[in-house]
C-alpha positions in Angstrom: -2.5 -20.4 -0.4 -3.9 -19.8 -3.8 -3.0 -16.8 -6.0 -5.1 -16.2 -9.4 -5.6 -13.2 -12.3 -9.3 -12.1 -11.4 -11.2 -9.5 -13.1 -14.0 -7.9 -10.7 -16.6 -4.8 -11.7 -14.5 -3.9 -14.8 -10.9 -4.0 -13.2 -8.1 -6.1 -13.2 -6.5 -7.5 -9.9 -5.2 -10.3 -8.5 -6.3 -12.3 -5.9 -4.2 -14.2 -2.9 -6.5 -16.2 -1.0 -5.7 -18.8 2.3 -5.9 -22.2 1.7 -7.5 -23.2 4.9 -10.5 -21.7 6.9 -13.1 -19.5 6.0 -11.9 -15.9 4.5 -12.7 -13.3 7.6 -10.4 -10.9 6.7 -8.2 -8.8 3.6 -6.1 -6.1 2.5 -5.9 -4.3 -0.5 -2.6 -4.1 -1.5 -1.6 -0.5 -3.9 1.6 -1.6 -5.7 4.4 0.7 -6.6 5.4 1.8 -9.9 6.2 -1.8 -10.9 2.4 -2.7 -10.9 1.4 -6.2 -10.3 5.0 -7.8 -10.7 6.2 -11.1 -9.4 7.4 -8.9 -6.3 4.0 -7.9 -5.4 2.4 -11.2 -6.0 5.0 -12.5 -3.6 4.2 -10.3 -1.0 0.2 -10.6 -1.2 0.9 -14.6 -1.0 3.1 -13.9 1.9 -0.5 -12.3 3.8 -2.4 -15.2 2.1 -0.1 -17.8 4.3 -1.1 -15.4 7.1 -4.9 -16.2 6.7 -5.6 -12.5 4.8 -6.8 -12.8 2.0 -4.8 -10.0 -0.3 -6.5 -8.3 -3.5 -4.2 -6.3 -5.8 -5.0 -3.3 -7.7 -3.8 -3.2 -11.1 -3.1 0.3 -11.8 -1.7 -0.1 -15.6 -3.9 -2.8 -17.0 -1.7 -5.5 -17.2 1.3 -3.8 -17.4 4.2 -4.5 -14.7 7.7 -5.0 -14.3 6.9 -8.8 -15.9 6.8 -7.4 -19.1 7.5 -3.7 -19.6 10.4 -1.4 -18.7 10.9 1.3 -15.6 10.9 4.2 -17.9 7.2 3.1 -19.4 5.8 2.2 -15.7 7.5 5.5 -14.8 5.4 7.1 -17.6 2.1 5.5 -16.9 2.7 6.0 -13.2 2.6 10.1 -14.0 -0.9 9.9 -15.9 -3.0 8.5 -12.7 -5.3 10.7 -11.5 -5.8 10.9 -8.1 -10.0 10.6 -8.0 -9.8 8.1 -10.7 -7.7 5.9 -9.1 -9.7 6.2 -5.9 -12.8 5.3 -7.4 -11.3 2.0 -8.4 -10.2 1.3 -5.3 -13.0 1.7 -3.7 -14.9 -0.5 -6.0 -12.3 -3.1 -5.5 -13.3 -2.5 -1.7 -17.1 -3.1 -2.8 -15.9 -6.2 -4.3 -14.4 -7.5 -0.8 -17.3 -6.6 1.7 -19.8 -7.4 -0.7 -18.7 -10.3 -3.1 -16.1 -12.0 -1.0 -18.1 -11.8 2.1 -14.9 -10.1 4.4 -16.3 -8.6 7.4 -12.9 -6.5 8.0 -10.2 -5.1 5.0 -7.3 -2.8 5.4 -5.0 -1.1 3.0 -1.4 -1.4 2.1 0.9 0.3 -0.6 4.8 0.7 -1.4 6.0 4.3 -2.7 3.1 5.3 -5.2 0.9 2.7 -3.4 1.7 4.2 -0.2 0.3 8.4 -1.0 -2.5 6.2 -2.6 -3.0 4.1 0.8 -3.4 7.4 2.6 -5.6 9.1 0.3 -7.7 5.9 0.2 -7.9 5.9 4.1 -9.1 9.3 4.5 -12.1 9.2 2.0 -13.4 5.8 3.2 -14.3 5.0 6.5 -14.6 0.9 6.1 -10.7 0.1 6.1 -9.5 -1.4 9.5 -6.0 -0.5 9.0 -3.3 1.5 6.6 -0.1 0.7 5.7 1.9 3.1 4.1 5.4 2.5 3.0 7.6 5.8 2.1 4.7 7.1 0.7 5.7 8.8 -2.5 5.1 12.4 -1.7 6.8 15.0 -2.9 7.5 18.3 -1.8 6.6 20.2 -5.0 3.4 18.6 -5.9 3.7 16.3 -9.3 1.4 17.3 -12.2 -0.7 15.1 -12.0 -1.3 14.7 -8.4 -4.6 16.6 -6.8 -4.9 15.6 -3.7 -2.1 16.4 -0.8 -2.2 13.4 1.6 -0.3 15.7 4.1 -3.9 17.2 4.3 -5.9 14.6 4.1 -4.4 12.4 6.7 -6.2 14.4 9.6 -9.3 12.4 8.0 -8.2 8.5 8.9 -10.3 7.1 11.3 -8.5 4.1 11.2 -5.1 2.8 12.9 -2.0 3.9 10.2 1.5 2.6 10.1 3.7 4.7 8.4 7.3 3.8 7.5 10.0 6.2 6.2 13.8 4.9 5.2 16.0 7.7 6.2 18.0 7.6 2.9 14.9 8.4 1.0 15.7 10.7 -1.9 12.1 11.1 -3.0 9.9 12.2 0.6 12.0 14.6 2.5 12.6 14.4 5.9 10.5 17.9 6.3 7.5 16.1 4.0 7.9 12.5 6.6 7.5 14.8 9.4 4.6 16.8 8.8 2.9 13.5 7.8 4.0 11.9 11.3 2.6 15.2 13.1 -0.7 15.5 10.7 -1.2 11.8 12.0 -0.2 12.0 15.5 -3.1 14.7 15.9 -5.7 12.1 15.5 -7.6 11.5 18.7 -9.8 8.6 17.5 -6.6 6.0 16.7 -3.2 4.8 16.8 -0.3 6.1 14.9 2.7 3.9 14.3 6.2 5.4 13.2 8.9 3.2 12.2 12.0 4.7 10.9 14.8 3.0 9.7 18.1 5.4 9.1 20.1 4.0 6.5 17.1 2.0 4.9 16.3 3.8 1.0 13.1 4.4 -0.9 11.9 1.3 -2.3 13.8 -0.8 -0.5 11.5 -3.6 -0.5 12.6 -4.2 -4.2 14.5 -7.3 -5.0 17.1 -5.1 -6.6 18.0 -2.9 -3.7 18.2 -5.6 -1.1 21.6 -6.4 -2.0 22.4 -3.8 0.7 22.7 -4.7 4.1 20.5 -2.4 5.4 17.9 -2.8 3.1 17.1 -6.5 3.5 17.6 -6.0 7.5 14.7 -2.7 6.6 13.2 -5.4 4.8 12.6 -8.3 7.3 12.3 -6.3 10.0 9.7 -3.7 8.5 7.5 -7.0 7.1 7.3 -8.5 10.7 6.1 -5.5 11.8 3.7 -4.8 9.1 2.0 -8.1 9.8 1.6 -7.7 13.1 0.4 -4.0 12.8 -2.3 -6.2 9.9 -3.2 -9.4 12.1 -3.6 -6.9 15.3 -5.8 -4.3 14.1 -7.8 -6.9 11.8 -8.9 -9.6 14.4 
């Protein structure tokens, strides 16, 4: 596995890419509000040991949890606009049909990453897959957010995996649901719910998984996540 900085039709990303074999297959992976931070990278090397080539949106320009603090990720994170952001995710799509060759891509995203997953996957028909982890949605719209993936998810033609922590303080239970119901009405592909009780939101981050719960969430939700990827992208 090799992981580089990369710079592709006027955006940052990075780049995790397998070491043996010819590249087949990749995900775009939508970080959350820590950006590209050695978390992140971690995780896209972890697919890039799996033979899937990962490419990482940057979605503050070099900013991350590497070298800036929560409250001025926190600030950045509320001046993304929904369209813009999707337009540079789907040239960073472009970038892995057309430039790296990949006959099959899927999307995955933590928290902010995860609404943007969704939003992604209903306006592009190419992904294979979505992964959504407690996808930041919130009950009273933010002021910056224009799209409502609770809407828009009745438009994903592909496979989704959705996973909710029921200690989330940020998605309600009422907001998980009518995304699980939205996406159980699809007729054309698979839905997959997993739900852990005591799990919290973002709890994925290094800092939370000091909890028992959270690194069992942890493992458990990555295994799962993998196999949801390798299964849906062979």
């Amino acid at each position: 596995m090799t992981g580089e900085w990369t710079r592709t039709r006027g955006l940052n990303a990075y780049m995790a890419s397998p070491v043996a074999g010819p590249r087949r297959s990749g995900m775009l992976v939508l970080p959350m509000v820590t950006g590209i931070g050695a978390q992140v990278r971690e995780y896209a090397h972890g697919m890039a040991s799996a033979g899937v080539t990962a490419v990482v949106w940057d979605p503050f320009e070099g900013r991350s949890s590497d070298n800036s603090s929560g409250e001025e990720l926190l600030s950045l994170m509320g001046q993304l606009d929904d369209a813009a952001v999707c337009a540079e995710q789907v040239r960073l799509l472009d970038h892995m049909f057309e430039d790296l060759g990949l006959a099959q891509v899927g999307v995955l995203g933590w928290c902010m990453g995860g609404r943007f997953a969704l939003l992604l996957a209903a306006q592009d028909g190419r992904l294979a897959n979505c992964v959504a982890y407690h996808p930041t949605v919130p009950e009273e719209p933010w002021a910056n957010h224009t799209e409502d993936p609770v809407a828009r998810c009745a438009q994903i033609a592909a496979p989704v995996q959705l996973i909710y922590p029921g200690a989330d303080h940020l998605v309600s239970h009422t907001v998980f649901r009518a995304l699980q119901e939205r996406l159980q009405q699809r007729s054309a592909a698979a839905t997959h719910v997993s739900v852990y009780p005591e799990a919290e939101h973002g709890f994925m981050d290094a800092w939370k998984r000091g909890s028992v719960v959270n690194l069992a969430a942890t493992r458990q939700s990555w295994a799962t996540a993998m196999a949801f990827i390798q299964a849906t992208l062979d």
